[in-house]
C-alpha positions in Angstrom: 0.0 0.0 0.0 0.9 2.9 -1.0 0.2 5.9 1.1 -0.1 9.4 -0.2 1.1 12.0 1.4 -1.0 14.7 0.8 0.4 18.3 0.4 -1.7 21.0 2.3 -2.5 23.5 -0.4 -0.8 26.5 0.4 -2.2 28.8 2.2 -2.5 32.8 1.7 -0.8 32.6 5.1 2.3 31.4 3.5 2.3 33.3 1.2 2.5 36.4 3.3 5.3 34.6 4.9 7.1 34.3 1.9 6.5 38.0 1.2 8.0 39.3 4.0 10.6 36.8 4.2 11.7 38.8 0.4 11.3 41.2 2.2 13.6 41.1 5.3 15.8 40.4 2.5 15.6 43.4 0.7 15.6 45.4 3.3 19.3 43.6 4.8 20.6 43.9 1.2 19.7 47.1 1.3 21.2 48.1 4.6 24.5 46.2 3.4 24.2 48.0 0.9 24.1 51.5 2.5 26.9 50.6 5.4 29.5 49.5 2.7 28.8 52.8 1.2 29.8 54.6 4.0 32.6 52.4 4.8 33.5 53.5 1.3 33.4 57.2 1.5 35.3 57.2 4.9 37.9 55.1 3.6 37.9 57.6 0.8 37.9 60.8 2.7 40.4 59.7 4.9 42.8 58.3 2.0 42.4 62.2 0.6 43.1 64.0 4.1 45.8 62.1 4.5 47.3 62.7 0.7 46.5 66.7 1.4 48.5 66.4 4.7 51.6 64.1 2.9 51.2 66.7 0.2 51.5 69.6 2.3 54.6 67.9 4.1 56.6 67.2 0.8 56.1 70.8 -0.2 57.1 72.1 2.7 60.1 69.9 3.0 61.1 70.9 -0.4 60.7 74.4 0.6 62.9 74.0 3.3 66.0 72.0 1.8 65.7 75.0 -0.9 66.3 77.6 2.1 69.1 75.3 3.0 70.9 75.0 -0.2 70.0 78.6 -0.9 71.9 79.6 3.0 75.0 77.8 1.5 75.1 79.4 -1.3 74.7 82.4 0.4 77.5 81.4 3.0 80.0 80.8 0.4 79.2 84.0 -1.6 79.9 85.7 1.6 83.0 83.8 3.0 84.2 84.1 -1.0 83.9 88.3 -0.7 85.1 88.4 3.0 88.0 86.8 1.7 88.5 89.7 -1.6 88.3 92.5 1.1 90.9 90.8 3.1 93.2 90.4 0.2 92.5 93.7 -0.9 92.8 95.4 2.2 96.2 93.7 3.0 97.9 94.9 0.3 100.4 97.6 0.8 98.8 100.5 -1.0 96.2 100.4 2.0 98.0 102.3 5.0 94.6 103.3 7.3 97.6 105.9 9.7 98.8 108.1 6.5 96.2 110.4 6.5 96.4 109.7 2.6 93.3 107.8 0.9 94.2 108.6 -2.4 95.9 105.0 -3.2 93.1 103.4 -1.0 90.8 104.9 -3.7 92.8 104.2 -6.4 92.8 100.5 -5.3 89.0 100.4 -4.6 88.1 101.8 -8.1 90.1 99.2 -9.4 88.5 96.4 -7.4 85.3 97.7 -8.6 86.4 98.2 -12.5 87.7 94.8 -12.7 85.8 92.3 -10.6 83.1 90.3 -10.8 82.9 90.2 -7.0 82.1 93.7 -6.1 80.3 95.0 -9.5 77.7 96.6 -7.9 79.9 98.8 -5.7 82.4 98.7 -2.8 82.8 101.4 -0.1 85.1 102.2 2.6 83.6 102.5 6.2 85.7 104.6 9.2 85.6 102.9 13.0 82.3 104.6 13.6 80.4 103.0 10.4 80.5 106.4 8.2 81.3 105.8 4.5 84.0 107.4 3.8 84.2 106.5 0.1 82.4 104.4 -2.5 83.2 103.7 -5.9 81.0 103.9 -7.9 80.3 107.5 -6.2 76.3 106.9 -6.0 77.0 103.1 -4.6 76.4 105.1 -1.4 76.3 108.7 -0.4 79.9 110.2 2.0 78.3 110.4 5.1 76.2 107.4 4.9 76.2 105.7 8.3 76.2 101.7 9.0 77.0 102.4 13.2 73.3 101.6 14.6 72.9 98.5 12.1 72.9 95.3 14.0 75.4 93.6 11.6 78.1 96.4 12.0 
């Protein structure tokens, strides 16, 4: 014998079931949806803070080694003319007790003529900071004084 199993004809019961069962469904994908979206845009907003702040650190880093290599440069200009006055002012024609600043002039419109170095101008200062002569002539006024500047 053969027994039958008899199905129970669905019901409108299940099929409410099955309705809300799609759904829950929905509504999870849906919400998985929306949270990896967020996850998302913060992992995207904080991947572009953080590039503006590396950014901002590599320009500023270039920025400073430029003031560096640009303070050498500077340093070695200097030391290089610090070291022309000295040469020029140790030579014999310069003689600060003679009372005579004719061959001091002579030798500074020289210097000037004929060097690279000092083609702007170069000027003798007394103990006090007053130029006493500069060649060229309108380099900087007689009389012009360097005494309250920090760097005299």
């Amino acid at each position: 014998m053969k027994r039958e199993i008899k199905q129970a004809p669905p019901t409108p019961n299940a099929a409410v079931t099955l309705a809300a069962a799609h759904a829950r469904l929905a509504q999870w994908a849906l919400a998985v949806y929306v949270g990896t979206a967020i996850v998302v845009a913060s992992l995207l907003l904080a991947v572009l803070l953080t590039e503006n702040a590396h950014e901002e650190d590599q320009i500023s880093n270039s920025m400073r080694m430029a003031a560096v290599d640009r303070s050498y440069t500077l340093r070695r200009y200097l030391d290089l003319l610090t070291k022309e006055l000295g040469r020029i002012g140790s030579r014999a024609e310069v003689q600060a007790a003679d009372n005579d600043n004719s061959p001091e002039r002579e030798l500074l419109e020289a210097a000037h003529k004929r060097s690279t170095l000092f083609d702007v101008g170069v000027a003798i200062l007394d103990l006090e900071g007053q130029v006493v002569w500069a060649e060229p002539h309108t380099f900087l006024p007689a009389g012009t004084s360097f005494g309250s500047a920090s760097w005299f």
